[in-house]
Structures are given as C-alpha cells and as structure tokens.
C-alpha positions as CSV (number, residue, x, y, z in Angstrom):
1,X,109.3,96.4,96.9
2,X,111.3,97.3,100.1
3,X,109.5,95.5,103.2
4,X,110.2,95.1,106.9
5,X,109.7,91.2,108.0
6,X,109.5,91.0,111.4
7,X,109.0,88.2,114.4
8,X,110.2,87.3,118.2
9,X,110.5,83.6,117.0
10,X,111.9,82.1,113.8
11,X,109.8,78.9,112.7
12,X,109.1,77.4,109.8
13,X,106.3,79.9,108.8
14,X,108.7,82.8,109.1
15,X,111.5,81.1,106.9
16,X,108.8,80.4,103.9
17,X,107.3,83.7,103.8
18,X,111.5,85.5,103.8
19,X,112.3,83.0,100.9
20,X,108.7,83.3,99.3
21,X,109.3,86.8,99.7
22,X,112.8,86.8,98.3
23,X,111.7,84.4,95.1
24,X,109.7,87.2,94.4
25,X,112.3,89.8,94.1
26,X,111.8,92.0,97.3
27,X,114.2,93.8,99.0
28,X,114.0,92.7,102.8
29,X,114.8,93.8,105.9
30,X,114.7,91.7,108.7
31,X,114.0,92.2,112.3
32,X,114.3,90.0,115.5
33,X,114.8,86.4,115.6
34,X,114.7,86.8,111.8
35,X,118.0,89.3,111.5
36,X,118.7,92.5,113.9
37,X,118.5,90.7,116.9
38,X,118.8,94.0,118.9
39,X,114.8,94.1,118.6
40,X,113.7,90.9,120.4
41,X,110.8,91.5,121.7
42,X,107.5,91.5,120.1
43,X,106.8,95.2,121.4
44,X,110.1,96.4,120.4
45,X,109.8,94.5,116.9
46,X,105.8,96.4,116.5
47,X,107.0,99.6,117.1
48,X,110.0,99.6,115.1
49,X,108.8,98.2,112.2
50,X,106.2,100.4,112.0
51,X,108.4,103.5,112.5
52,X,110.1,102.1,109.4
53,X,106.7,102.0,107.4
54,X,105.7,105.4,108.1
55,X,109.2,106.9,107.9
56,X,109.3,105.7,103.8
57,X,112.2,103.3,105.4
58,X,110.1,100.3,103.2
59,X,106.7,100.5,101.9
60,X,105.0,98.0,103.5
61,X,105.1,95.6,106.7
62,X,105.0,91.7,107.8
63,X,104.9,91.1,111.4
64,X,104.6,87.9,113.4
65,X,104.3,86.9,116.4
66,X,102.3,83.5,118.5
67,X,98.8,85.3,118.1
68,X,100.0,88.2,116.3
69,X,97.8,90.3,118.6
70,X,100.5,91.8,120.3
71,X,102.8,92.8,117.3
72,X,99.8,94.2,115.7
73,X,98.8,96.4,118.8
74,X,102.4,97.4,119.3
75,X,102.0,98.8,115.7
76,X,99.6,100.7,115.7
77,X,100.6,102.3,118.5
78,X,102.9,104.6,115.7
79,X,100.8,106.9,114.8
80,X,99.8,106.6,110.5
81,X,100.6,103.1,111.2
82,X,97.8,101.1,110.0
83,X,98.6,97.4,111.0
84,X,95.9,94.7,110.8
85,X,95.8,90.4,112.2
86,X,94.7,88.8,109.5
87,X,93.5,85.2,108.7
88,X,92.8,84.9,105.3
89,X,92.7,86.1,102.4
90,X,89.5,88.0,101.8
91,X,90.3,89.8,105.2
92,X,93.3,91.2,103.7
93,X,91.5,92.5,100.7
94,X,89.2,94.4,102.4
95,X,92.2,96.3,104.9
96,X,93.7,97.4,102.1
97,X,90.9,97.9,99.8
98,X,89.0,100.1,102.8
99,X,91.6,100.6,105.4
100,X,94.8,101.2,103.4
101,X,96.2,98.8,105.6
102,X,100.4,99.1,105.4
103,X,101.3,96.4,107.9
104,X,100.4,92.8,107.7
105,X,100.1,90.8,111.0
106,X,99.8,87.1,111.4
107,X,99.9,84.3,114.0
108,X,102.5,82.1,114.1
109,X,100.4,79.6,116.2
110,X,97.8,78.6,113.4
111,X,98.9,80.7,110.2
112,X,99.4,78.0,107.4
113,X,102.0,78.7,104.6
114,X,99.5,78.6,101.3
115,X,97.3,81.0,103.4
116,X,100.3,83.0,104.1
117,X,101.1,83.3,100.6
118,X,97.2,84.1,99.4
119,X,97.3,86.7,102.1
120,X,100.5,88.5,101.2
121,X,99.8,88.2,97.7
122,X,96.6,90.1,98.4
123,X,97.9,92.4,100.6
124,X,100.6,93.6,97.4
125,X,97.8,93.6,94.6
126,X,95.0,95.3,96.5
127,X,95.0,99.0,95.9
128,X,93.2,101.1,98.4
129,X,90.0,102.6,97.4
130,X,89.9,106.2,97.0
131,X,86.1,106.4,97.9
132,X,87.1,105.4,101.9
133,X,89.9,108.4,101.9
134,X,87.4,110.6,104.5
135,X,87.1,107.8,106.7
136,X,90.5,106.4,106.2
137,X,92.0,109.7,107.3
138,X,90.3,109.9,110.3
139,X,92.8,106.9,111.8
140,X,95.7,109.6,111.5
141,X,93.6,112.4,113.9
C-alpha cells in the first residue's frame, strides 16, 4: 500500500513505525522531519498529507505530532479528509469500521510502539462498514 508518514519531529516512535512499515512491504512517502523537509511544520505536514490522501497520491495516512491534536485538526481541515487521534486499538477499529477513517493521528508524547503497531495494523485490516455510508457521507457536505 502507498502511505504518507508524516511528523514535525523525528523520535524513536516515528523511526519504528517507517521501518515497521517498510518490513511490511509499503510504499512510503515521507514528510517533514521524517523526509521532505520543505513541510516543517505540523500545520503544513496536516494539510499536505491530507491533500495527498484525497488526491489518490497514497491510500491512506500516518501523522504525528507531540499530542497529535494539531496534525489531526490541520487534516481535516481538507475537505473528504477524515483524519482521527487515536490511542488504541479498539478506537481505531471503530474510525474505520463507522467513520471510514483515511488518516491515522497519534501523539508522540505518550504513543508506545506495540500500541502503535496494534493500531496501524487495525487501521489496514478494518474495512468500513457499508451500513454507516448515509452518515459517513454527511462529513463531505
């Protein structure tokens, strides 16, 4: 799968989830601190990213920043962006499974790697459920 990976800071967090990522056979493409520098800021790296999701650029995206409030806010600012802070697992499930959730924000400040890994692995094998289509829809008005 083609994915955006994005972050204002490169820590230890960021560098698992890129190789995790990589081990898995995804196609990345990596924004701020992480690769094109010439999106720095966590409001440029939002936006951007998420043009890139609802363009078809990748399928889906992984944001980051210290809360991962801001990067998630910055997202959905584009519209058919559907970007969501998540903390586990079982919050994942149900963005994608009810929200059709595209973009995957978490917090650099308290995110742990394994839960980083449950949540992305979630976040590919979840489909969307095609019984919250009326009210999914409504996000894109």
């Amino acid at each position: 799968m083609k994915l955006v990976v994005a972050s204002d800071e490169r820590t230890k967090l960021t560098d698992f989830v890129v190789n995790y990522l990589k081990s898995q056979g995804h196609q990345l493409i990596l924004l701020g601190a992480l690769g094109d520098s010439s999106f720095d800021k966590w409001v440029e790296i939002g936006k951007e990213s998420a043009f890139m999701v609802v363009e078809g650029k990748v399928e889906k995206g992984i944001l980051f920043c210290w809360s991962g409030t801001g990067v998630c806010m910055a997202a959905n600012r584009i519209k058919k962006a559907r970007a969501v802070l998540c903390w586990s697992s079982e919050i994942v499930r149900l963005a994608r499974k009810w929200d059709n959730a595209n973009i995957l924000c978490m917090a650099l400040v308290n995110t742990k790697e394994e839960i980083a890994k449950e949540m992305i692995d979630t976040f590919f094998s979840t489909q969307f459920n095609e019984e919250g289509l009326n009210e999914a829809h409504k996000l894109d008005e």
